[in-house]
mmCIF file of the N, C-alpha and C atoms, coordinates in Angstrom:
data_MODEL
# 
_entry.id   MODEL 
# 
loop_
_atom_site.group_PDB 
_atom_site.id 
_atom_site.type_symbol 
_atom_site.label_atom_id 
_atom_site.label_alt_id 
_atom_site.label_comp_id 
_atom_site.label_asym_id 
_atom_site.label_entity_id 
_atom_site.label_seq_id 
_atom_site.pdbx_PDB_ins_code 
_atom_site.Cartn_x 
_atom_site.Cartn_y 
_atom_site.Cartn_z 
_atom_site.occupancy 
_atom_site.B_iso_or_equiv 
_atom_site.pdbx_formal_charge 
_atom_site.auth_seq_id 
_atom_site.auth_comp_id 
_atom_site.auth_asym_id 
_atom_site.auth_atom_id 
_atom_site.pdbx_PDB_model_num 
ATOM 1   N N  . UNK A 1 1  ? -139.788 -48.346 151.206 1.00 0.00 ? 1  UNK A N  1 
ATOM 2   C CA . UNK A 1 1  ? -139.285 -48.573 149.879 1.00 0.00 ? 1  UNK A CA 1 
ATOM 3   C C  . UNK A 1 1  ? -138.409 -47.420 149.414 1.00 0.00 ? 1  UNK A C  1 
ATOM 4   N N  . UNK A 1 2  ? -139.089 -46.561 149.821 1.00 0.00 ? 2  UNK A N  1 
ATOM 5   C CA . UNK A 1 2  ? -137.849 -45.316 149.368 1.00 0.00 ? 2  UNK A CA 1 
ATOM 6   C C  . UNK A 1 2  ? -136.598 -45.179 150.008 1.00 0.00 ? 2  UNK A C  1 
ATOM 7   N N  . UNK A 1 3  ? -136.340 -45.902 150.680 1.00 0.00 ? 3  UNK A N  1 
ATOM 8   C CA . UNK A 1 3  ? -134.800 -45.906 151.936 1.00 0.00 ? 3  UNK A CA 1 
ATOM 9   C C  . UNK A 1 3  ? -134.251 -46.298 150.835 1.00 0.00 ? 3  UNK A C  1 
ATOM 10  N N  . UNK A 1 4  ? -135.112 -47.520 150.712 1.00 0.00 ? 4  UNK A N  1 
ATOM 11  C CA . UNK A 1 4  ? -134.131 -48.716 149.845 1.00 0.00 ? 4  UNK A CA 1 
ATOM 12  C C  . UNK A 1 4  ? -133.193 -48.186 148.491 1.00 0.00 ? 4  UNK A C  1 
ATOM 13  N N  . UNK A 1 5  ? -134.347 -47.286 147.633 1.00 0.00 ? 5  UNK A N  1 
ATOM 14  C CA . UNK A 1 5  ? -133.735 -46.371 146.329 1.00 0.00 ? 5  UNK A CA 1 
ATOM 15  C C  . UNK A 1 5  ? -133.139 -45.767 146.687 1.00 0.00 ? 5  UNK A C  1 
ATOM 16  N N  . UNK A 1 6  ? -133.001 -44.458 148.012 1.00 0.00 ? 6  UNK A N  1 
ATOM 17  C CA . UNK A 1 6  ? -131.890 -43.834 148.267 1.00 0.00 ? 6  UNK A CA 1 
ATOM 18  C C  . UNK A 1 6  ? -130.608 -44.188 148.511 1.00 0.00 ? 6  UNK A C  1 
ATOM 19  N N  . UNK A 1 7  ? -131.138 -45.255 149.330 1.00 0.00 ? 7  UNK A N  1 
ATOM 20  C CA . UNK A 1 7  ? -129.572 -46.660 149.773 1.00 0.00 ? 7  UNK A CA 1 
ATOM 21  C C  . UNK A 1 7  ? -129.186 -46.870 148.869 1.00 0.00 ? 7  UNK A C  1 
ATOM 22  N N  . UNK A 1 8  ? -129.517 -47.193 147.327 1.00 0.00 ? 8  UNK A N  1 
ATOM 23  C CA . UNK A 1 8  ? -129.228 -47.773 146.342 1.00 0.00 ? 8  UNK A CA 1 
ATOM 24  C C  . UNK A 1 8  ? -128.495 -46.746 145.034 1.00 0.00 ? 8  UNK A C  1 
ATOM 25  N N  . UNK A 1 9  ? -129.054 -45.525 145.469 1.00 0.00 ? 9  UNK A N  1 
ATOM 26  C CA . UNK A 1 9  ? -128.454 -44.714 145.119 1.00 0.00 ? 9  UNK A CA 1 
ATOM 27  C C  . UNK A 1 9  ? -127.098 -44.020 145.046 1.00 0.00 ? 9  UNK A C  1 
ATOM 28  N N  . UNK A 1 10 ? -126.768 -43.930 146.720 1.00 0.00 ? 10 UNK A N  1 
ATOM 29  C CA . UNK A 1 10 ? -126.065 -43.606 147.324 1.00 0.00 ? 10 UNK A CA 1 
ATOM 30  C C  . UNK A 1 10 ? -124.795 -44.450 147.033 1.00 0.00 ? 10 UNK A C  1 
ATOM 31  N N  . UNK A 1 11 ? -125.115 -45.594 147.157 1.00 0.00 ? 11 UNK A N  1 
ATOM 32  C CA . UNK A 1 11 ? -124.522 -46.719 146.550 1.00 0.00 ? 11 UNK A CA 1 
ATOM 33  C C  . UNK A 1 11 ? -123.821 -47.038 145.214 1.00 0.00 ? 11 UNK A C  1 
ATOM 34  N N  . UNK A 1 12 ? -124.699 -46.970 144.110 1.00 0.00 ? 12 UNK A N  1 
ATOM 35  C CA . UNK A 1 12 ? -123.699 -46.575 142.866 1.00 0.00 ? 12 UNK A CA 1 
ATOM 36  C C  . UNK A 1 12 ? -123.246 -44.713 143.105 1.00 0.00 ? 12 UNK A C  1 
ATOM 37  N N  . UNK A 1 13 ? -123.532 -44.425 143.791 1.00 0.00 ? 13 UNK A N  1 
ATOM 38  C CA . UNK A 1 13 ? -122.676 -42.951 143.836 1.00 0.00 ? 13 UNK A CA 1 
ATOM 39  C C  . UNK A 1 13 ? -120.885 -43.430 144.130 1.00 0.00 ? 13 UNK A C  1 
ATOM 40  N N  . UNK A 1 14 ? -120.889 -43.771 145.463 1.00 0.00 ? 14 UNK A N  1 
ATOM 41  C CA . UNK A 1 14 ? -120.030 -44.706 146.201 1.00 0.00 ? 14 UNK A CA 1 
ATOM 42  C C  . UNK A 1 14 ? -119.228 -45.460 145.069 1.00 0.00 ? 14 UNK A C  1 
ATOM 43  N N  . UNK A 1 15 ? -120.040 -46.414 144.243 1.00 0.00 ? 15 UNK A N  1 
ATOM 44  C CA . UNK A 1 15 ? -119.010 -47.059 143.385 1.00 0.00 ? 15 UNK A CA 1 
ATOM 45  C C  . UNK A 1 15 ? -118.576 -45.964 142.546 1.00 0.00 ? 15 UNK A C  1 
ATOM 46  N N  . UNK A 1 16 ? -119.300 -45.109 141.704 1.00 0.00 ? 16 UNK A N  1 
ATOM 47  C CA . UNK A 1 16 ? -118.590 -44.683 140.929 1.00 0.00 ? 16 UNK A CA 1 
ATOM 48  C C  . UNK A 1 16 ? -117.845 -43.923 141.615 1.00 0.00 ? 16 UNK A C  1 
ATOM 49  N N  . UNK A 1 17 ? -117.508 -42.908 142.623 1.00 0.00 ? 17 UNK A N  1 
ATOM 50  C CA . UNK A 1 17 ? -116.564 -42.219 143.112 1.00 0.00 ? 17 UNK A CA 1 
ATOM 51  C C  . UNK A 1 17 ? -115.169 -43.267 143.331 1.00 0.00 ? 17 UNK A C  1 
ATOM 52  N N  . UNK A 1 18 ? -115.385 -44.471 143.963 1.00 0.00 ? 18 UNK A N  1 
ATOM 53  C CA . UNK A 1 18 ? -114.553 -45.214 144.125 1.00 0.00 ? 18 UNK A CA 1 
ATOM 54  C C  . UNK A 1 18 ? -114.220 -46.058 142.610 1.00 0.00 ? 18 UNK A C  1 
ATOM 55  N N  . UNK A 1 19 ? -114.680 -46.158 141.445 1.00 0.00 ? 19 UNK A N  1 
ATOM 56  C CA . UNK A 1 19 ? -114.492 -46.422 140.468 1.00 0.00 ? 19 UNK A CA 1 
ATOM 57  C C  . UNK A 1 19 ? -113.652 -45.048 139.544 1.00 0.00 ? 19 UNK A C  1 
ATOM 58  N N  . UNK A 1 20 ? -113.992 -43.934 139.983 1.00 0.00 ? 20 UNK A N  1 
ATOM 59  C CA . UNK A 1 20 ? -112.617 -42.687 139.986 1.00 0.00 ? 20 UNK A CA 1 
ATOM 60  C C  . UNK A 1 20 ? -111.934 -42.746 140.105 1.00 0.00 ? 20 UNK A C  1 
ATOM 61  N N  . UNK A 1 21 ? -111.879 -42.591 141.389 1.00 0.00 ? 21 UNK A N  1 
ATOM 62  C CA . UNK A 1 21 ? -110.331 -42.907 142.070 1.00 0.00 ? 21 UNK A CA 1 
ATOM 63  C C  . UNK A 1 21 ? -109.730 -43.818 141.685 1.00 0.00 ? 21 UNK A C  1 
ATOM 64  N N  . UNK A 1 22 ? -109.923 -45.000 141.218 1.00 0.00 ? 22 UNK A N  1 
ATOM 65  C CA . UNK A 1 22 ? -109.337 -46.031 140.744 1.00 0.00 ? 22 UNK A CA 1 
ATOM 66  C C  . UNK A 1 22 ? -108.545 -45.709 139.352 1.00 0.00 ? 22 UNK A C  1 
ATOM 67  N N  . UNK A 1 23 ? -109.335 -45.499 138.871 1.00 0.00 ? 23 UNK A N  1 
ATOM 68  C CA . UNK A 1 23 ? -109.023 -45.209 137.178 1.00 0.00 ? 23 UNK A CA 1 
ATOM 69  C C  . UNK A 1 23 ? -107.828 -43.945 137.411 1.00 0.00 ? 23 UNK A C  1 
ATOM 70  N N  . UNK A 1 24 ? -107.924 -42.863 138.350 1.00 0.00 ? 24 UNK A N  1 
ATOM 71  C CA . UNK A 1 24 ? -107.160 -41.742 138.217 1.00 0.00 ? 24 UNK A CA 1 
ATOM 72  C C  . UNK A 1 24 ? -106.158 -42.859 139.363 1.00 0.00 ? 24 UNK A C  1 
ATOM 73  N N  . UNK A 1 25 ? -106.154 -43.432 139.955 1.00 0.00 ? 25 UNK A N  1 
ATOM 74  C CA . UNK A 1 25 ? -105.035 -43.912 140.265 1.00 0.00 ? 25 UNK A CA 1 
ATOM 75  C C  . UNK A 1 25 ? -104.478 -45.101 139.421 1.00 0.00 ? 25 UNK A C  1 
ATOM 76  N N  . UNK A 1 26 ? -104.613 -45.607 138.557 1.00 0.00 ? 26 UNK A N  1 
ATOM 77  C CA . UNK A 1 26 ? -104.465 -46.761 137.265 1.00 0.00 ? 26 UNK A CA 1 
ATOM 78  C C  . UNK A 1 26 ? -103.610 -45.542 136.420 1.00 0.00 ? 26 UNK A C  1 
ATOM 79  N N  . UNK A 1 27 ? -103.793 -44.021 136.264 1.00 0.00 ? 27 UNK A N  1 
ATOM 80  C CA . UNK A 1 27 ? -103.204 -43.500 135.004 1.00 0.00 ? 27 UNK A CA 1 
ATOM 81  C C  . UNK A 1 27 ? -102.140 -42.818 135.949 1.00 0.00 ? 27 UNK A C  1 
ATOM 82  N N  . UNK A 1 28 ? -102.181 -42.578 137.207 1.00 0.00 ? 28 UNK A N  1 
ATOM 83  C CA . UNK A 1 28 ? -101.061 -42.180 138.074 1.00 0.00 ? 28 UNK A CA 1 
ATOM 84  C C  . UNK A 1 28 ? -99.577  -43.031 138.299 1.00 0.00 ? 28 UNK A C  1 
ATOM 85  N N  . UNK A 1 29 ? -100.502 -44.199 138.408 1.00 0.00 ? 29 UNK A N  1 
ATOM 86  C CA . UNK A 1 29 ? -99.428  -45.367 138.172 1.00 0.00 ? 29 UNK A CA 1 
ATOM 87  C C  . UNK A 1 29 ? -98.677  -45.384 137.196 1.00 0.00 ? 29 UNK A C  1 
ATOM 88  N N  . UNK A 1 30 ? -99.033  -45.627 135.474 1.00 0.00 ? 30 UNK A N  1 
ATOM 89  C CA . UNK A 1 30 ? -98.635  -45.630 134.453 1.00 0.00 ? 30 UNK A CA 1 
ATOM 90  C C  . UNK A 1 30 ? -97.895  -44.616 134.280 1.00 0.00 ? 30 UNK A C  1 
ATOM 91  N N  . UNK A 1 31 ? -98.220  -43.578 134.720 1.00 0.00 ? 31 UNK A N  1 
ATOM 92  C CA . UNK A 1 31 ? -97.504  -42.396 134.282 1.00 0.00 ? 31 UNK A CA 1 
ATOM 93  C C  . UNK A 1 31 ? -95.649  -42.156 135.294 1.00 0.00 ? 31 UNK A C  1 
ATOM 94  N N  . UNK A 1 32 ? -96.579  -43.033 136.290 1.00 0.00 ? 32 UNK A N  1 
ATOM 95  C CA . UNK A 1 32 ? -94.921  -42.970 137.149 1.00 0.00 ? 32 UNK A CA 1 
ATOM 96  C C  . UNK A 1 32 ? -93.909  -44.283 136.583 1.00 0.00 ? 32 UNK A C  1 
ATOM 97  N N  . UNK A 1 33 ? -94.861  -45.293 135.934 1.00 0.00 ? 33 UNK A N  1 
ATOM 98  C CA . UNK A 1 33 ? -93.860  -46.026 135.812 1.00 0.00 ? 33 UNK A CA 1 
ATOM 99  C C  . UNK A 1 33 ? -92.776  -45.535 134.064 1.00 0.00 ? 33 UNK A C  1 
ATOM 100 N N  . UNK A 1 34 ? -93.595  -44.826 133.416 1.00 0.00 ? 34 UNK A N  1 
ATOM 101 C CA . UNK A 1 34 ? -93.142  -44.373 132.348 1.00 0.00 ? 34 UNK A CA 1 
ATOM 102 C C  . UNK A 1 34 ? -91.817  -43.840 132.790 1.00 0.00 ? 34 UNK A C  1 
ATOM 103 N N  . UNK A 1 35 ? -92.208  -42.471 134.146 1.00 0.00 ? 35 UNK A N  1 
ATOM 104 C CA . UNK A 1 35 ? -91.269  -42.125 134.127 1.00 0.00 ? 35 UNK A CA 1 
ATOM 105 C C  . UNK A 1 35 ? -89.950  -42.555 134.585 1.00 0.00 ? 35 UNK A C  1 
ATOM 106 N N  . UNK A 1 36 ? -90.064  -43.502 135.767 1.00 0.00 ? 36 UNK A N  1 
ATOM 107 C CA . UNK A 1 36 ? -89.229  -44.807 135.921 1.00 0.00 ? 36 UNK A CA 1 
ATOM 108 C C  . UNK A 1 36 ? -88.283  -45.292 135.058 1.00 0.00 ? 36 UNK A C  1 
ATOM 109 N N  . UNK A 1 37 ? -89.153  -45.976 134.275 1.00 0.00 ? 37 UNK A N  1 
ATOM 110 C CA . UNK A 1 37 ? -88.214  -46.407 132.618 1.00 0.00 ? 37 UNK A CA 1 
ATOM 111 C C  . UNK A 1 37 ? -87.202  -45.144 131.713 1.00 0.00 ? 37 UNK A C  1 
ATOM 112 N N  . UNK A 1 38 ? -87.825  -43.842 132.084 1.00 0.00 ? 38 UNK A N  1 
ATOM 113 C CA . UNK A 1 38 ? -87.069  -43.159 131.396 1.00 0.00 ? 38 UNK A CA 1 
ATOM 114 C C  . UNK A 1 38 ? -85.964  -42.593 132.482 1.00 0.00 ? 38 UNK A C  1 
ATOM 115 N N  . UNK A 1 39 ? -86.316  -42.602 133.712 1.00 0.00 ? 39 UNK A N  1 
ATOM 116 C CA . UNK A 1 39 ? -85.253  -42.033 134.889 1.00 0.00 ? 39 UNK A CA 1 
ATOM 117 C C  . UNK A 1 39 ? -83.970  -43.276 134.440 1.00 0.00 ? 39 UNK A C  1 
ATOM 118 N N  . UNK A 1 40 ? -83.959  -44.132 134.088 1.00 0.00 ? 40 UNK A N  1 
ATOM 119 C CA . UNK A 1 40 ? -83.374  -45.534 134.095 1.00 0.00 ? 40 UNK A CA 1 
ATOM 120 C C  . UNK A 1 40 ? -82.662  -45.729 132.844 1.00 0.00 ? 40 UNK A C  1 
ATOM 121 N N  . UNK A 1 41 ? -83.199  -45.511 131.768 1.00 0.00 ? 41 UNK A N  1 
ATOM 122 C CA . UNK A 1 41 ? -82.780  -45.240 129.977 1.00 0.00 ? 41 UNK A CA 1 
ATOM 123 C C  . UNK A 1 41 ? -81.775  -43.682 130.699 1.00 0.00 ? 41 UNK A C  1 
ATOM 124 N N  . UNK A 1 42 ? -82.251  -42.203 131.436 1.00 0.00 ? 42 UNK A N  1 
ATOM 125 C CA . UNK A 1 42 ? -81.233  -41.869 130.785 1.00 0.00 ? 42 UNK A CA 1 
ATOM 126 C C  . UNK A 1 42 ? -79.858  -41.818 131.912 1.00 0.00 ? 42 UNK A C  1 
ATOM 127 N N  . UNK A 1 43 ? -80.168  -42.532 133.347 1.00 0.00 ? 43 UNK A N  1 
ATOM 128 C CA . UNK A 1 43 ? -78.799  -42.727 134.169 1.00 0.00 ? 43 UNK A CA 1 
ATOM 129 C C  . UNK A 1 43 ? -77.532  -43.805 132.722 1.00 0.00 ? 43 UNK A C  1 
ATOM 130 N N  . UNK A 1 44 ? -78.361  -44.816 132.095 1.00 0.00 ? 44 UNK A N  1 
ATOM 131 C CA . UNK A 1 44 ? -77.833  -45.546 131.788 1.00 0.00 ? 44 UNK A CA 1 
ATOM 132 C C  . UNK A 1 44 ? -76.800  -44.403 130.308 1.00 0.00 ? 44 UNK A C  1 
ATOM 133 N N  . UNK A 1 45 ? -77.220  -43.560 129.784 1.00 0.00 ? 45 UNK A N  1 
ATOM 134 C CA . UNK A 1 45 ? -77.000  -42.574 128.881 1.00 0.00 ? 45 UNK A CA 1 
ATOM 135 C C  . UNK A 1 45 ? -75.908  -42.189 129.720 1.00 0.00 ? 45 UNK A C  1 
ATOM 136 N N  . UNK A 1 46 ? -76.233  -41.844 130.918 1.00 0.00 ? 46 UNK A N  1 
ATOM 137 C CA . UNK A 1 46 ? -75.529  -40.845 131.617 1.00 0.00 ? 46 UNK A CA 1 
ATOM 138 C C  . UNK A 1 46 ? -74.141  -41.773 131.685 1.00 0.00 ? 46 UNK A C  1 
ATOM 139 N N  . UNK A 1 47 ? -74.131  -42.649 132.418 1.00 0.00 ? 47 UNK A N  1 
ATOM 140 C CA . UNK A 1 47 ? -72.892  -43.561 132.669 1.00 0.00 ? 47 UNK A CA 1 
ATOM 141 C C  . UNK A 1 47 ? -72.157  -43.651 131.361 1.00 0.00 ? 47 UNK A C  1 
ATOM 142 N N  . UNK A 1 48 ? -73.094  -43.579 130.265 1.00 0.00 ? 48 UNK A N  1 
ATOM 143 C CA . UNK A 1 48 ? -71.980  -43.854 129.166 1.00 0.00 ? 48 UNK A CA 1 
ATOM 144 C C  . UNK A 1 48 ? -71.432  -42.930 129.018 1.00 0.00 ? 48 UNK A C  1 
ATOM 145 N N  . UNK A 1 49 ? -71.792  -41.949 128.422 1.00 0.00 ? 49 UNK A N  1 
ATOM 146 C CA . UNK A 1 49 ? -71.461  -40.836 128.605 1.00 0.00 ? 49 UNK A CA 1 
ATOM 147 C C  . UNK A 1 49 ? -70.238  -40.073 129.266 1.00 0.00 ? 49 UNK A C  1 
ATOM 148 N N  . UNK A 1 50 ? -70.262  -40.528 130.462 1.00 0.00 ? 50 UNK A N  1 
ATOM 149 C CA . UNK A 1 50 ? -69.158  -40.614 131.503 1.00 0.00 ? 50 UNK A CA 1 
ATOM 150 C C  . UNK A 1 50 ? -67.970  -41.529 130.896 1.00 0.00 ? 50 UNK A C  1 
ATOM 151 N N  . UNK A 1 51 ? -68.250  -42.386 130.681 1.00 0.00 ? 51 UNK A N  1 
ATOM 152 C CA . UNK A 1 51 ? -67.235  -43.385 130.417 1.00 0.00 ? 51 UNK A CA 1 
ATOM 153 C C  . UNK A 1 51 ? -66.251  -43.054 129.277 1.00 0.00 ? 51 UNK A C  1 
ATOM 154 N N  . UNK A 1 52 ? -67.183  -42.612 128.567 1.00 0.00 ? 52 UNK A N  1 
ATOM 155 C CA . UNK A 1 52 ? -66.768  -42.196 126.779 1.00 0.00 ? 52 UNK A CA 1 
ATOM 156 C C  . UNK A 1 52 ? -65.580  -40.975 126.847 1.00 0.00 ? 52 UNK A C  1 
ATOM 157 N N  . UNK A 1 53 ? -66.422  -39.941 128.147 1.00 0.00 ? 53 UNK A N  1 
ATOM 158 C CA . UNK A 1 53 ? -65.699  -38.250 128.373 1.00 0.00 ? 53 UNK A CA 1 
ATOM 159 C C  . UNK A 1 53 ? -63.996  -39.165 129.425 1.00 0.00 ? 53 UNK A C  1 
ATOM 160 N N  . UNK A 1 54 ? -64.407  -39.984 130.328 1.00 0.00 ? 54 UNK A N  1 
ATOM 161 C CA . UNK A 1 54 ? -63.191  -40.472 130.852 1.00 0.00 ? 54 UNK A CA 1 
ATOM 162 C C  . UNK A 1 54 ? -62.070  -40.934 130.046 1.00 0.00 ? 54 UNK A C  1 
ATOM 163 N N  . UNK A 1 55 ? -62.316  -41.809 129.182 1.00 0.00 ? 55 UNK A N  1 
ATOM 164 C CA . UNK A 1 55 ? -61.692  -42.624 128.247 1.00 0.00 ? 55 UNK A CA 1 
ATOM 165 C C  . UNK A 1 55 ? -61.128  -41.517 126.975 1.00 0.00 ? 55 UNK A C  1 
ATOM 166 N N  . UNK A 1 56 ? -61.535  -40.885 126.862 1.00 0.00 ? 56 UNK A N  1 
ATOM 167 C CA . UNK A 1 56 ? -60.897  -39.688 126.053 1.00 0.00 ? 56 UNK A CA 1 
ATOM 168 C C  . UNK A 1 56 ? -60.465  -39.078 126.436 1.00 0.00 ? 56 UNK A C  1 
ATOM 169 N N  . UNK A 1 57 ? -60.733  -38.130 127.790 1.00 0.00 ? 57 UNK A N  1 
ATOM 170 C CA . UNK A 1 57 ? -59.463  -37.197 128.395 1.00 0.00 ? 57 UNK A CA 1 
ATOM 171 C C  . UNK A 1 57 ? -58.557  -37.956 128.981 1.00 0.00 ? 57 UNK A C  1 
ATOM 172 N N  . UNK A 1 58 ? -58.276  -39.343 129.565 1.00 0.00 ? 58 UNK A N  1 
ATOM 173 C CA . UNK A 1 58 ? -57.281  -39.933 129.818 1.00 0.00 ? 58 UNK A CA 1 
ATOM 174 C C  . UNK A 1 58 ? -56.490  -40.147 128.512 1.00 0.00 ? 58 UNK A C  1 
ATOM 175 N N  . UNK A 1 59 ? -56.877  -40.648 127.282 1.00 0.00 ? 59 UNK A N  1 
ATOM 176 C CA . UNK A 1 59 ? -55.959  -40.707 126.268 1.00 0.00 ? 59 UNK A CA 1 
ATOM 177 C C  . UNK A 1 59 ? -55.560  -39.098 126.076 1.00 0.00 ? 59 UNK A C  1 
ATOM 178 N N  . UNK A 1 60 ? -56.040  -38.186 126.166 1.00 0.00 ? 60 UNK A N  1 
ATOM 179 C CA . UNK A 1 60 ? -55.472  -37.179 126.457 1.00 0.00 ? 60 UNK A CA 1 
ATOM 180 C C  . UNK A 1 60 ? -54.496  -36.745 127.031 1.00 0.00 ? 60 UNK A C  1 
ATOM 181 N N  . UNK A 1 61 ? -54.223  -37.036 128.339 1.00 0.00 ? 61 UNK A N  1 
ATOM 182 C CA . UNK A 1 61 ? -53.631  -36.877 129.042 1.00 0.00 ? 61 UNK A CA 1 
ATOM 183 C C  . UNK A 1 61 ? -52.482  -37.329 129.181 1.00 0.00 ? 61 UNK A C  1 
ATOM 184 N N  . UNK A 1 62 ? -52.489  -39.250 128.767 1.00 0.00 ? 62 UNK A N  1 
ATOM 185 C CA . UNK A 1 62 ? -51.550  -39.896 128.632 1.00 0.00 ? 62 UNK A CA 1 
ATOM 186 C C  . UNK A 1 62 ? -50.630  -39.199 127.347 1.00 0.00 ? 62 UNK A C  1 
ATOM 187 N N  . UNK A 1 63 ? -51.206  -38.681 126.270 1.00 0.00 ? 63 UNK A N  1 
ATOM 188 C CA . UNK A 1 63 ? -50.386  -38.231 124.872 1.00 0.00 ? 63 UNK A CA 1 
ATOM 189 C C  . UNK A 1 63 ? -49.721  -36.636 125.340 1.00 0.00 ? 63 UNK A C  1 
ATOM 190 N N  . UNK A 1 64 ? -50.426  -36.434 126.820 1.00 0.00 ? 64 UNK A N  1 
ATOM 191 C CA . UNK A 1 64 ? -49.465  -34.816 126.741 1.00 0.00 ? 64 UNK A CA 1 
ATOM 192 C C  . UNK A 1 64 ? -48.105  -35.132 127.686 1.00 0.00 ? 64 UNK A C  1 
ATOM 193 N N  . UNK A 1 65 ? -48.824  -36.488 128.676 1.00 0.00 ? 65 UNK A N  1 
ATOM 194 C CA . UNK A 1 65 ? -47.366  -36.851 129.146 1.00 0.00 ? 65 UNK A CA 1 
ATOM 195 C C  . UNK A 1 65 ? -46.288  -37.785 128.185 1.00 0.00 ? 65 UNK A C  1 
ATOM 196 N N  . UNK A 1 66 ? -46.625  -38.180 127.477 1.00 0.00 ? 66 UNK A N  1 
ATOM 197 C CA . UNK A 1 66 ? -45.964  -38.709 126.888 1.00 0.00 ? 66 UNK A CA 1 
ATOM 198 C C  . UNK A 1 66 ? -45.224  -37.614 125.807 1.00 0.00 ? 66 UNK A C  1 
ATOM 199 N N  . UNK A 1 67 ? -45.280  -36.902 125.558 1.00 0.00 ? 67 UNK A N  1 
ATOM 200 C CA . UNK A 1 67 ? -45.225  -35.833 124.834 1.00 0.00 ? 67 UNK A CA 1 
ATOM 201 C C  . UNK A 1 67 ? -43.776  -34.816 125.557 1.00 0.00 ? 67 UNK A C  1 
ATOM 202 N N  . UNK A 1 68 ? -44.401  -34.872 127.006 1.00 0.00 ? 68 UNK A N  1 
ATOM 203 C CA . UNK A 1 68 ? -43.812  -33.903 127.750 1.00 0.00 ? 68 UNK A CA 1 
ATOM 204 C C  . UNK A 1 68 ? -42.279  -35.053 128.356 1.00 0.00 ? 68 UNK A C  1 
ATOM 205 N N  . UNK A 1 69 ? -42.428  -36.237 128.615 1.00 0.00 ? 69 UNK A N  1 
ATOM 206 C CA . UNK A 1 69 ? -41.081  -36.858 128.301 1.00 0.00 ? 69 UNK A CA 1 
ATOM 207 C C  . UNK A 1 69 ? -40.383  -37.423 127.116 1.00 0.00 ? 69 UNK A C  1 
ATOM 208 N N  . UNK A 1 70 ? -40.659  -37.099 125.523 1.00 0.00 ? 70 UNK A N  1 
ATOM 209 C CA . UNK A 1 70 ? -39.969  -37.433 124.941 1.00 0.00 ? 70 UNK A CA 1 
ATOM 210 C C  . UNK A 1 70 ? -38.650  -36.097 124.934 1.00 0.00 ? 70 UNK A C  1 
ATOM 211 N N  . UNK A 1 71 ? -37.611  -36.994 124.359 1.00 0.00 ? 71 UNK A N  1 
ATOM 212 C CA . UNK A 1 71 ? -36.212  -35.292 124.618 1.00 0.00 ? 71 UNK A CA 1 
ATOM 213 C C  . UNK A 1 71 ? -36.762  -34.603 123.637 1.00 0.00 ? 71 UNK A C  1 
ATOM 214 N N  . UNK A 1 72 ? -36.683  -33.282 123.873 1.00 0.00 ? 72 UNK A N  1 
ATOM 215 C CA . UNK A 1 72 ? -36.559  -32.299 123.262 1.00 0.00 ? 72 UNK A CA 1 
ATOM 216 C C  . UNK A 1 72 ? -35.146  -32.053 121.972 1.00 0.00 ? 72 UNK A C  1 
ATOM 217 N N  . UNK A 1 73 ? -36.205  -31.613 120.790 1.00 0.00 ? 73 UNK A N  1 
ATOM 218 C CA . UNK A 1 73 ? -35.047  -31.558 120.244 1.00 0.00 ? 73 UNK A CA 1 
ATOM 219 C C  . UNK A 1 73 ? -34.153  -30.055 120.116 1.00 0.00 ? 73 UNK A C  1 
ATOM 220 N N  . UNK A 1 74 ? -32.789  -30.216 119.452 1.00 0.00 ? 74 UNK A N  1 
ATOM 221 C CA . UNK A 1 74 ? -32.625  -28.277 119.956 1.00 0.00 ? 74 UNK A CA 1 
ATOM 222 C C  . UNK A 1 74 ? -32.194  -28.261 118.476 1.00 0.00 ? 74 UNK A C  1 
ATOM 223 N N  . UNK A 1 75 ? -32.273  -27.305 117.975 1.00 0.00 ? 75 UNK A N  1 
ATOM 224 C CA . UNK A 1 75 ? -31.669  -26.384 116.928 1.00 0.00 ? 75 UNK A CA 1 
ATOM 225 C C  . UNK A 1 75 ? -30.738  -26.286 116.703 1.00 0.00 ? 75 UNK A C  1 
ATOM 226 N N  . UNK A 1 76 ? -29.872  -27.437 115.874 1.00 0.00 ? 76 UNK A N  1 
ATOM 227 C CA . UNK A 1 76 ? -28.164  -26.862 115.839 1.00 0.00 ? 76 UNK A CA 1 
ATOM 228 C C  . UNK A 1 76 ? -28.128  -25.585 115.051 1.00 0.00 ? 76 UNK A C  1 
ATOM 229 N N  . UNK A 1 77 ? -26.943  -24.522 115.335 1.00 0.00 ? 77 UNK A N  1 
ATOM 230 C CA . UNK A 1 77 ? -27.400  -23.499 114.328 1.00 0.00 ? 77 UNK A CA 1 
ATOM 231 C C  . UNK A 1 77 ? -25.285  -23.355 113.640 1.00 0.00 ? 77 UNK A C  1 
# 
């Protein structure tokens, strides 16, 4: 009879260790997928971002060439 209680023992030991691990792998998970969602929110930041800095130094660029072929005017004196 006493095998049996030690067996039985041993046993919810077993679950709960394996009922650990579970739970610390349930908040491991969550925590990676959080960070997932945010790796993802800020590429998507990032691209804009990009887009916004492109789209402005090209109008930039276009207004210094455009700039740099209109004639010059000269100074009659």
């Amino acid at each position: 009879m006493k095998g049996s209680t030690a067996t039985k023992q041993q046993l919810r030991e077993h679950i709960a260790e394996a009922a650990s691990a579970l739970s610390e792998a349930k908040a491991e998970l969550a925590v990676t997928r959080k960070r997932q969602e945010l790796l993802i929110k800020m590429a998507e930041r990032k691209e804009a971002a990009v887009a916004r800095f492109v789209e402005d130094w090209t109008r930039k660029e276009m207004a210094k060439i455009e700039q740099a072929l209109k004639p010059k005017t000269r100074n009659r004196r």
